[in-house]
C-alpha positions in Angstrom: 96.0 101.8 110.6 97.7 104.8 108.4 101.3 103.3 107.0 103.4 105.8 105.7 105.9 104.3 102.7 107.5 104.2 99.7 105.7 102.9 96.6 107.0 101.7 93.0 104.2 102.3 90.5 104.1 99.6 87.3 102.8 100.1 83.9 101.7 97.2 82.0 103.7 97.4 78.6 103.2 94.9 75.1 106.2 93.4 74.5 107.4 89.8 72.5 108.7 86.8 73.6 111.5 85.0 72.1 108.7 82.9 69.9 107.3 86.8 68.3 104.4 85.8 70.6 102.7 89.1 72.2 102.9 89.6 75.8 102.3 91.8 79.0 104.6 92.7 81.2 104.3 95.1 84.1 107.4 97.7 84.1 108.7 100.3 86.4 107.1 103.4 86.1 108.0 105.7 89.0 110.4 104.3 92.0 109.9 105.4 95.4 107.0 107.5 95.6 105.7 108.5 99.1 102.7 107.1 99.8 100.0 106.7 103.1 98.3 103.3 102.8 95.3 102.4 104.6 92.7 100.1 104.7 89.7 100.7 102.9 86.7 99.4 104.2 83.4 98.2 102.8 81.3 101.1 104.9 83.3 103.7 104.3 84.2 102.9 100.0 80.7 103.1 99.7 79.9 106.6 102.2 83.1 108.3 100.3 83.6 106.7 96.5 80.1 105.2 96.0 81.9 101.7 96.1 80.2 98.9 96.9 83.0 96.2 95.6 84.2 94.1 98.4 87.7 93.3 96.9 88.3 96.8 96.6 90.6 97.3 100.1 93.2 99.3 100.6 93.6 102.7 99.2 96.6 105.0 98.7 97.3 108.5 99.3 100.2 109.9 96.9 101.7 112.9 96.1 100.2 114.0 91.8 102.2 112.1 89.7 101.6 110.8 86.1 102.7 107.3 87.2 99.5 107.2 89.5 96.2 106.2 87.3 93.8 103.4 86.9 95.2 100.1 85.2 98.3 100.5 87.2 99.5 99.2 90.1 101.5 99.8 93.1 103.7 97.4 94.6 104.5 98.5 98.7 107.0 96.1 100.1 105.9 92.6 99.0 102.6 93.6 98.1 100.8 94.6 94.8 97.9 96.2 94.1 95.8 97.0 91.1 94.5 100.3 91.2 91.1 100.4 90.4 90.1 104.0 90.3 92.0 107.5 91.4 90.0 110.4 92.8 92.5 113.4 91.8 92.6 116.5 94.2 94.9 119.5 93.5 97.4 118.3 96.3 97.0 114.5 96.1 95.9 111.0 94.7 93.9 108.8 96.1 94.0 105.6 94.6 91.1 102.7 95.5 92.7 99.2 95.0 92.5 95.7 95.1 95.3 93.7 96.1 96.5 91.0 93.8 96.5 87.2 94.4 98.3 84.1 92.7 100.7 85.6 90.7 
């Protein structure tokens, strides 16, 4: 199924806690980016990327931004996703991710 939607891409950024303690968090980069999401799976991540990673399942179709590259991650609705690797064309992004669990 192709989705058309709007995506937030997150950066991770160091930061401190109150304690002077380093930490991660994951920032706004870009708001609202058009995106096509669709599923991604096993058969054709290997035919098309050379993939053969099995939590690797939803990729993303963007518009070229600097927001969109690997260590990223786009969050579409109530969903986030670590992007794992982006194939770059001259008119678009396509971004292979995982989704992300437990946090």
């Amino acid at each position: 199924m192709f989705v058309d939607t709007t995506i937030t891409v997150q950066n991770k950024e160091k930061t401190f806690d109150t304690e002077g303690m380093s930490i991660e968090v994951w920032t706004a980069d870009e708001t609202l980016l058009a995106a096509n999401h669709q599923p991604l799976s096993g058969e054709v991540a290997f035919k098309e990327y050379g993939i053969s990673d099995a939590s690797l399942t939803d990729l993303f179709f963007t518009p070229v931004h600097t927001a969109v590259h690997t260590n990223a991650r786009i969050i579409d609705g109530s969903e986030t996703f670590d992007i794992y690797r982006v194939e770059r064309f001259s008119a678009h992004y396509e971004s292979i991710c995982r989704p992300v669990v437990g946090e």
